[in-house]
MARDRENSE-269650 format. One record per atom (N, C-alpha, C): residue in one letter; atom name; x, y, z. Coordinates in Angstrom, 1 decimal. Layout:
BEGIN
+-----+------+--------+--------+--------+
: res : atom :      x :      y :      z :
+-----+------+--------+--------+--------+
:   A :   CA :      X :      Y :      Z :
...
+-----+------+--------+--------+--------+
! end
This chain:
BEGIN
+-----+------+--------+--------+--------+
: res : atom :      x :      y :      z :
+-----+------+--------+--------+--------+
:   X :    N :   15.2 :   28.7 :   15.3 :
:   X :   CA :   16.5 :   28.9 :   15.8 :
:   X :    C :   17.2 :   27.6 :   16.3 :
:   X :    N :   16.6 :   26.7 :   17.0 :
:   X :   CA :   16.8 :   25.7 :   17.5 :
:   X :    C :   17.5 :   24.8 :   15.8 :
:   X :    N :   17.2 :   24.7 :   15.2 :
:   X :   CA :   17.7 :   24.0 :   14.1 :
:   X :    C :   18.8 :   24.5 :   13.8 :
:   X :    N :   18.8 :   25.4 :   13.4 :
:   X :   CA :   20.0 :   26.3 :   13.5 :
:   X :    C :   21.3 :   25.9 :   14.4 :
:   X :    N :   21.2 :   25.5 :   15.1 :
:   X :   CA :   21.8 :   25.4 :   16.2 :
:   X :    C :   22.3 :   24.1 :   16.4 :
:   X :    N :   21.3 :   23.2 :   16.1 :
:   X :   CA :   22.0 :   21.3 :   15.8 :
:   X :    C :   22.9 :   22.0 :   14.4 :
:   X :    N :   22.4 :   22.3 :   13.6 :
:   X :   CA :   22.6 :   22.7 :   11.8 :
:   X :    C :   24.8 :   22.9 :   12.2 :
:   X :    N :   24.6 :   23.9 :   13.0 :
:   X :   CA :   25.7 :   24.4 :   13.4 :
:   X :    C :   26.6 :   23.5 :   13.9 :
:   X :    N :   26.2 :   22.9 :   15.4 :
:   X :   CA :   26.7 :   21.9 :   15.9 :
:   X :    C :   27.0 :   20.6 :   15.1 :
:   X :    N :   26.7 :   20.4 :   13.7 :
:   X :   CA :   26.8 :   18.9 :   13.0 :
:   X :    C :   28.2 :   19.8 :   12.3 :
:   X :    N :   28.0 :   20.7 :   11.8 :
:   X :   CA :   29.3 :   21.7 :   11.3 :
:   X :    C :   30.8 :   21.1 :   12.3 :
:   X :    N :   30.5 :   22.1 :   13.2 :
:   X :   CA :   31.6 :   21.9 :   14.2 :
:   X :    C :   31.9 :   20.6 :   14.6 :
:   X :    N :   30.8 :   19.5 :   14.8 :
:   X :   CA :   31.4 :   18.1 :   14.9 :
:   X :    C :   32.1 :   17.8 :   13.4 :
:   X :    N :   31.6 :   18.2 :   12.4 :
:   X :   CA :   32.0 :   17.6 :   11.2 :
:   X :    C :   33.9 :   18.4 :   10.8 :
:   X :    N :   33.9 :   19.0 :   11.0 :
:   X :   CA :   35.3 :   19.5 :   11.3 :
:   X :    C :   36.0 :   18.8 :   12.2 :
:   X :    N :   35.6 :   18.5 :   13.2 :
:   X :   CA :   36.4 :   17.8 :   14.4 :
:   X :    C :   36.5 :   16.3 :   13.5 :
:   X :    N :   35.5 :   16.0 :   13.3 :
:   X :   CA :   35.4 :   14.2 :   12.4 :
:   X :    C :   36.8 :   14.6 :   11.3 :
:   X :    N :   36.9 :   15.6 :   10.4 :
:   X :   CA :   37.9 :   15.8 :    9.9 :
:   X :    C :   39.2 :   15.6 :    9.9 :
:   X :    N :   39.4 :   16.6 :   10.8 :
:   X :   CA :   40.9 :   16.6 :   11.6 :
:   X :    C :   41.5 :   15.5 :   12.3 :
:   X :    N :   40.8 :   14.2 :   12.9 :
:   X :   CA :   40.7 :   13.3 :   13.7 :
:   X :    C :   41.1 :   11.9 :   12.2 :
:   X :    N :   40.6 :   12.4 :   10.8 :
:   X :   CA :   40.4 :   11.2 :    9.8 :
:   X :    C :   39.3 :   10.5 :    9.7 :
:   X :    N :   38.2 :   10.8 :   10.4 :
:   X :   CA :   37.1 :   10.2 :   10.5 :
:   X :    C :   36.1 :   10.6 :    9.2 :
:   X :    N :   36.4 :   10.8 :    8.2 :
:   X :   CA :   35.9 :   11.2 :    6.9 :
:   X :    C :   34.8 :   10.9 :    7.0 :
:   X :    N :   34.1 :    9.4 :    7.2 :
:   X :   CA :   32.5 :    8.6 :    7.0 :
:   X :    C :   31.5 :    9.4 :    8.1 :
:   X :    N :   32.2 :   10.0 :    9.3 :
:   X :   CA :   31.6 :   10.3 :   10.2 :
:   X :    C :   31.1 :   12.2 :    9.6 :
:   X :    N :   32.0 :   12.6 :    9.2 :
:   X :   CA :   32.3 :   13.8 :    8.8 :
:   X :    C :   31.1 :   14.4 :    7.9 :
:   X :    N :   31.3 :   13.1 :    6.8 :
:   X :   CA :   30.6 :   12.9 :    5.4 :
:   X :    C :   29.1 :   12.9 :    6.0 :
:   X :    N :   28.5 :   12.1 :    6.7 :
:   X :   CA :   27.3 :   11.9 :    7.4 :
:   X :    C :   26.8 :   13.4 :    7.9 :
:   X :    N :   27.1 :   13.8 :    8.8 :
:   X :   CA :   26.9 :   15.0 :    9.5 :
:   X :    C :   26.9 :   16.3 :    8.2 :
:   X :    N :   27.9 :   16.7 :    7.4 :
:   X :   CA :   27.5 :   17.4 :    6.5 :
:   X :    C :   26.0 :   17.0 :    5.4 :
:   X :    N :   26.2 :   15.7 :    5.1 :
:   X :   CA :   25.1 :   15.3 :    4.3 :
:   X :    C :   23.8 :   15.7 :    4.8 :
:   X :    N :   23.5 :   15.4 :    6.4 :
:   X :   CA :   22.4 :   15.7 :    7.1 :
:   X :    C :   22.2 :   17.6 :    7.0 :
:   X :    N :   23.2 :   18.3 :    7.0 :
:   X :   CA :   22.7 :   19.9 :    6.5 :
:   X :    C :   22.6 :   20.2 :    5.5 :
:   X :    N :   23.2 :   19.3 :    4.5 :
:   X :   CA :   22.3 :   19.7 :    3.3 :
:   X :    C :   20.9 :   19.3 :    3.2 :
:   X :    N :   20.5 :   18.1 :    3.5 :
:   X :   CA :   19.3 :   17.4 :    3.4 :
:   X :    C :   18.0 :   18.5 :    4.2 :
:   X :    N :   18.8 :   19.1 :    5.2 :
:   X :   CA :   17.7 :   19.9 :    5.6 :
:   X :    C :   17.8 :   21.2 :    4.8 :
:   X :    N :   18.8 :   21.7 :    3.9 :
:   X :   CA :   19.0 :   22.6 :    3.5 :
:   X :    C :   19.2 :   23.9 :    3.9 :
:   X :    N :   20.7 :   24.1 :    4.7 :
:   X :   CA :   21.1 :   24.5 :    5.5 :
:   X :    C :   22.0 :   25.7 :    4.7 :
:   X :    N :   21.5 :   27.0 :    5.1 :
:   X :   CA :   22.0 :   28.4 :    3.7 :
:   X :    C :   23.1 :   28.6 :    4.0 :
:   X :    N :   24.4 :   28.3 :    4.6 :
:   X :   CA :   25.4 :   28.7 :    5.1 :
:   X :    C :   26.5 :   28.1 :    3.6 :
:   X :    N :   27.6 :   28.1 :    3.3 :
:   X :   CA :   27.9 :   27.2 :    2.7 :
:   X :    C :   29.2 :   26.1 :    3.0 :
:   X :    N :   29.7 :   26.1 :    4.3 :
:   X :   CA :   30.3 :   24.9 :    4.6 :
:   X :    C :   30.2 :   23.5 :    4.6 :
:   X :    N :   29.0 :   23.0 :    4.6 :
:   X :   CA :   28.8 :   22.1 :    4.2 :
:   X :    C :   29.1 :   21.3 :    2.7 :
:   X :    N :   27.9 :   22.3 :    2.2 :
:   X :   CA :   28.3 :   22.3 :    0.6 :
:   X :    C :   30.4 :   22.5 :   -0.1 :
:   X :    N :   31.1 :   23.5 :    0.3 :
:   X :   CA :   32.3 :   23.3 :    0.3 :
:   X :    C :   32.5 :   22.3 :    0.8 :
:   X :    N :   32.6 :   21.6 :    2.6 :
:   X :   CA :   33.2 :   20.3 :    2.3 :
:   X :    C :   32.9 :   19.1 :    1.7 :
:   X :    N :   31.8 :   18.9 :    1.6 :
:   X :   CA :   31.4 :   17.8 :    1.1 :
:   X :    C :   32.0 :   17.7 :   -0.9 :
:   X :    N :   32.4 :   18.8 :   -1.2 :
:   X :   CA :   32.5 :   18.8 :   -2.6 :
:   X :    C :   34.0 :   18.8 :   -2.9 :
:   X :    N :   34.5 :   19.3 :   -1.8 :
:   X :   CA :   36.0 :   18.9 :   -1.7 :
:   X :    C :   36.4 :   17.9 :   -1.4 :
:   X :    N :   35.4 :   17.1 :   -0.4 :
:   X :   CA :   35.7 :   15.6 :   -0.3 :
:   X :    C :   35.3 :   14.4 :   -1.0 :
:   X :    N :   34.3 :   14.8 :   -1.4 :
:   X :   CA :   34.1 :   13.8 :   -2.9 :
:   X :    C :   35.2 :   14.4 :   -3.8 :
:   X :    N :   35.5 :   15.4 :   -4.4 :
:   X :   CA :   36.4 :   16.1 :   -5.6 :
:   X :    C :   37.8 :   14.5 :   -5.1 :
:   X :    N :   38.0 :   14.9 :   -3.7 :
:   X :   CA :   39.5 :   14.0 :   -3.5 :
:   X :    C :   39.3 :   12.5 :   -3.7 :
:   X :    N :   38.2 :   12.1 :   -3.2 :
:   X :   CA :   37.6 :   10.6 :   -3.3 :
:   X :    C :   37.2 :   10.2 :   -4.8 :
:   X :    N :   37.2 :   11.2 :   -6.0 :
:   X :   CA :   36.3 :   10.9 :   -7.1 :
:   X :    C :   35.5 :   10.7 :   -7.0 :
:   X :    N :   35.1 :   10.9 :   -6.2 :
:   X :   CA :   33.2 :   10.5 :   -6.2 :
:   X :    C :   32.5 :   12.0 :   -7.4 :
:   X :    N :   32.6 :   11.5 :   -8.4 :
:   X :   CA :   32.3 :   13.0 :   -9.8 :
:   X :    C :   30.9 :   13.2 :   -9.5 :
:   X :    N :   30.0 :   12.4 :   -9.1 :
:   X :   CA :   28.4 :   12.3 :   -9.1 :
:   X :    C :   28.6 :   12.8 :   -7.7 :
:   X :    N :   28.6 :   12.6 :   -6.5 :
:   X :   CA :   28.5 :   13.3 :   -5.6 :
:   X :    C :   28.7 :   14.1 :   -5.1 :
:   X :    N :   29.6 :   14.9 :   -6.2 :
:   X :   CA :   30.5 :   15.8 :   -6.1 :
:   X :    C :   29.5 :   17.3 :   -6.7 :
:   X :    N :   28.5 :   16.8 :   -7.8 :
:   X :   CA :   27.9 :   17.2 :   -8.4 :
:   X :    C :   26.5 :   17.0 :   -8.1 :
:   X :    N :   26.1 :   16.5 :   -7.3 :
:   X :   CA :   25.1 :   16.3 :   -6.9 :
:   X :    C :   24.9 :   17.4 :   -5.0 :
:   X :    N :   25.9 :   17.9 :   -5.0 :
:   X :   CA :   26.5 :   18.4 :   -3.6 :
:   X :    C :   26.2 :   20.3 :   -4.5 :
:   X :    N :   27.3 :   20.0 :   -5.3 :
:   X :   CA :   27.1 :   21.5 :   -5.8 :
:   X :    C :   25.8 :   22.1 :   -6.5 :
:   X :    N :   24.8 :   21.1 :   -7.0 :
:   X :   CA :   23.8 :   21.5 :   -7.4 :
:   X :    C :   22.9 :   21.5 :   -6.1 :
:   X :    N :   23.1 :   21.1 :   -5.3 :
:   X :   CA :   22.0 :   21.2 :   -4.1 :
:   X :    C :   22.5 :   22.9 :   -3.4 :
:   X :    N :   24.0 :   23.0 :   -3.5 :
:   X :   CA :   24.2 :   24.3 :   -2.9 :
:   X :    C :   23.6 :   25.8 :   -4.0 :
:   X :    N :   23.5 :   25.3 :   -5.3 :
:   X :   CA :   22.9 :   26.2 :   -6.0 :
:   X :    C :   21.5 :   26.0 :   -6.0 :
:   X :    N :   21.1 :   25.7 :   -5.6 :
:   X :   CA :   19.7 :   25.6 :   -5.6 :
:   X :    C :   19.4 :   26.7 :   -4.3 :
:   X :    N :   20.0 :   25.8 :   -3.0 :
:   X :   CA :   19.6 :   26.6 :   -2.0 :
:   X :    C :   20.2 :   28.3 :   -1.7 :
:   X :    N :   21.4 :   28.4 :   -1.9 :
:   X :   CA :   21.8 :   30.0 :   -3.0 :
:   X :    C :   21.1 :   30.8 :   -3.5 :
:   X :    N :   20.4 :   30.2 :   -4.4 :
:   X :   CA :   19.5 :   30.5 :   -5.7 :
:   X :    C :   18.2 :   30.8 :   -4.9 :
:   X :    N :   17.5 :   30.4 :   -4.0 :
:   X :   CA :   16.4 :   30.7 :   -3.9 :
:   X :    C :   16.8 :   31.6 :   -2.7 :
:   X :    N :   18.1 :   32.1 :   -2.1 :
:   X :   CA :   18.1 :   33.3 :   -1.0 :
:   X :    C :   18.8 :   34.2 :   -1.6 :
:   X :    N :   18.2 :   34.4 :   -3.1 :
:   X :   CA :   18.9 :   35.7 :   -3.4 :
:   X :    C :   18.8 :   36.8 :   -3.0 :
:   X :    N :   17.6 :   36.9 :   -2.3 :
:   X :   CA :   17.0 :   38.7 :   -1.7 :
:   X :    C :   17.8 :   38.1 :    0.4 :
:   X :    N :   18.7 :   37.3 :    0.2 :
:   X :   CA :   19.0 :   37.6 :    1.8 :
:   X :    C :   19.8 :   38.7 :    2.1 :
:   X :    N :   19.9 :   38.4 :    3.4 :
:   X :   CA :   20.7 :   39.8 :    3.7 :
:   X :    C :   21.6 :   39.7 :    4.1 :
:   X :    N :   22.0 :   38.3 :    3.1 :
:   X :   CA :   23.7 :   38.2 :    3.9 :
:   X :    C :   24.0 :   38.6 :    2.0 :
:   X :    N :   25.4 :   39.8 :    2.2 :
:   X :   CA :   26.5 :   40.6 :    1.7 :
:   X :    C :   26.9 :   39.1 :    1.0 :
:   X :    N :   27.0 :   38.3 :    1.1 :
:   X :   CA :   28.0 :   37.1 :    0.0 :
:   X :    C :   27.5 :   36.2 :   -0.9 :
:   X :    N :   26.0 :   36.3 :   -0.6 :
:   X :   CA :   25.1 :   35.1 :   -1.5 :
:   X :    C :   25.0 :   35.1 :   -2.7 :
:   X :    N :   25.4 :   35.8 :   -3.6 :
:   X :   CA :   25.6 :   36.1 :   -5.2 :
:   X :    C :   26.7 :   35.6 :   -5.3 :
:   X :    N :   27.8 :   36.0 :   -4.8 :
:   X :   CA :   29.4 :   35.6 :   -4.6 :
:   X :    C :   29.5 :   33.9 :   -4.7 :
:   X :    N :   28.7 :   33.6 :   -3.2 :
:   X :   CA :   28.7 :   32.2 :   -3.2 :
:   X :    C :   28.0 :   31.4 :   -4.1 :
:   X :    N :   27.1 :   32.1 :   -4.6 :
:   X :   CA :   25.9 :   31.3 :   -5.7 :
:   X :    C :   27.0 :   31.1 :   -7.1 :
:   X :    N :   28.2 :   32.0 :   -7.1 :
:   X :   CA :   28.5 :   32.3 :   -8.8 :
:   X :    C :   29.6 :   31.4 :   -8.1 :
:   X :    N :   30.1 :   31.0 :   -7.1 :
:   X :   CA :   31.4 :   30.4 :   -7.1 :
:   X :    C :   31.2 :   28.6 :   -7.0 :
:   X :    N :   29.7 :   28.4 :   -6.6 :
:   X :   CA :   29.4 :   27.3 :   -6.6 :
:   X :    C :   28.3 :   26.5 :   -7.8 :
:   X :    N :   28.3 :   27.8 :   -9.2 :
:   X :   CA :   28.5 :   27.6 :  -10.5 :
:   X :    C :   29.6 :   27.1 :  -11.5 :
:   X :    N :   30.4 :   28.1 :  -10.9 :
:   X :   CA :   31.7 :   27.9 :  -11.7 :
:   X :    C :   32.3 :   26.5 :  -11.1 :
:   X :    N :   32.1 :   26.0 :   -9.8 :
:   X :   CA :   33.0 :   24.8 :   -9.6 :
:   X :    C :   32.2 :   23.4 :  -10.3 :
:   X :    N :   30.7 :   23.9 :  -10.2 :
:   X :   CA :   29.9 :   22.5 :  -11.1 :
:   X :    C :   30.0 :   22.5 :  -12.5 :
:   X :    N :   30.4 :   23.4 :  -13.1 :
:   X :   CA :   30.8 :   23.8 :  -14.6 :
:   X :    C :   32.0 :   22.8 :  -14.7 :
:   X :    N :   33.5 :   22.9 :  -13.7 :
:   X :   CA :   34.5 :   22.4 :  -13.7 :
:   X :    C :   34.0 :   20.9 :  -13.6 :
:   X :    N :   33.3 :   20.2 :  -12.7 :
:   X :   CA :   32.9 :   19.2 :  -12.2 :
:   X :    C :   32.4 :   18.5 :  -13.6 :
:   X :    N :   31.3 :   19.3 :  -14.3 :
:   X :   CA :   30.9 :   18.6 :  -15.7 :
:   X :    C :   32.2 :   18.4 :  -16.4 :
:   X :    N :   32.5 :   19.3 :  -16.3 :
:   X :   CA :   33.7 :   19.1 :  -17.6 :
:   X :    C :   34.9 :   17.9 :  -17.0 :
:   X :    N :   35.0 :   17.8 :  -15.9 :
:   X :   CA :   35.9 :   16.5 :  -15.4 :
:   X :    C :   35.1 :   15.4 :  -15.8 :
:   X :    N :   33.8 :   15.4 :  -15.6 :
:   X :   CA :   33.0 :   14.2 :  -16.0 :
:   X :    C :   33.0 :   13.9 :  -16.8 :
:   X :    N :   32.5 :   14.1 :  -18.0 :
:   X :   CA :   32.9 :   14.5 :  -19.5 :
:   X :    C :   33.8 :   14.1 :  -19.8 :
:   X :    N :   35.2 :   14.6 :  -19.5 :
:   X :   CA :   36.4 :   14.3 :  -19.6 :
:   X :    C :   36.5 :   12.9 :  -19.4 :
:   X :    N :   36.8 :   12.2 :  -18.3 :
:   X :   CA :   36.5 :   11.1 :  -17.8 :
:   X :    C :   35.6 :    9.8 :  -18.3 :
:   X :    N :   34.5 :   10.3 :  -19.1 :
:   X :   CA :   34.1 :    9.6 :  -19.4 :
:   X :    C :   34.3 :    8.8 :  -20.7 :
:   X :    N :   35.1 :    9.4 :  -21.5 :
:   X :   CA :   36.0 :    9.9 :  -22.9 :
:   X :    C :   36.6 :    8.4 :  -23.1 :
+-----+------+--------+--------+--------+
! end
């Protein structure tokens, strides 16, 4: 629970780092919930939103495959949205390849 609970707390600073323009700081604090691999998916959303605006195409894709992964292995949870979010953070690395791809042209 205690994890949980920093996990959370890096969230809500990382929002605040947001709103403030503090992106580097922002960027940090999400990266650290994914690294622990944190099942919620805000992190994963922002961090993929904020690479998408930065171009960062590899980070961008390296964000949404970490959130399918951890998705993917809580398919029997008993949170009501985890299929939802697993298929929605498919279809945005599909779009991400295909920008890459694109891009690379």
């Amino acid at each position: 629970m205690q994890n949980m609970d920093k996990q959370t707390e890096r969230n809500l600073m990382g929002i605040n780092f947001e709103k403030s323009g503090n992106m580097l700081k922002a960027i940090d604090l999400y990266e650290a919930n994914i690294l622990d691999g944190f099942d919620g998916n805000h992190p994963y959303d922002r961090l993929a939103i904020i690479y998408k605006k930065q171009q960062r195409i590899d980070d961008e894709i390296r964000v949404l495959e970490k959130a399918i992964e951890v998705f993917g292995k809580n398919k029997n949870s008993e949170r009501n949205d985890q299929l939802i979010k697993l298929r929605k953070f498919e279809d945005r690395l599909i779009k991400a390849q295909n920008r890459r791809a694109v891009d690379s042209n």
